[in-house]
C-alpha positions, 0 to 999 in steps of 0.5 A: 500500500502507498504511504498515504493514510488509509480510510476504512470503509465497508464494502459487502461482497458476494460470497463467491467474490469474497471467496476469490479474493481471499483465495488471490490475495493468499496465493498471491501473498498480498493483502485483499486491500490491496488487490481491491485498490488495484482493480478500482484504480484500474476501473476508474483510469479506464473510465478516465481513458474513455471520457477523454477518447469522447472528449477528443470525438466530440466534434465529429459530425454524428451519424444516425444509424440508418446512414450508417447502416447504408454506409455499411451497405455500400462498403460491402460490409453487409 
């Protein structure tokens, strides 16, 4: 873990969740804390990744699907 002050929180898991987490963070010989901050930085940097990528489309002309459906057409893709 970081050296940064820690806060406790409760989260409730499912039974089998709980369960491999255990079974990981024994296998792995880290804590299950540190594999669950691991993940939610993962989560919340790919969201991160994803509104900038919406970000940087934003000002691309839209396109409704039936035109893309006939775009698709014409490419011979369908």
């Amino acid at each position: 873990m970081p050296n940064v002050e820690a806060v406790r929180s409760t989260v409730y898991l499912d039974p089998q969740l709980h369960q491999a987490l255990r079974m990981k963070a024994a296998l792995s010989q880290r804590s299950m804390s540190d594999i669950v901050n691991e993940a939610l930085r993962e989560s919340l940097r790919e969201d991160q990744e994803d509104l900038a990528a919406v970000r940087a489309r934003s000002e691309e002309a839209s396109l409704s699907y039936e035109d893309f459906l006939t775009q698709l057409r014409a490419d011979g893709t369908l």
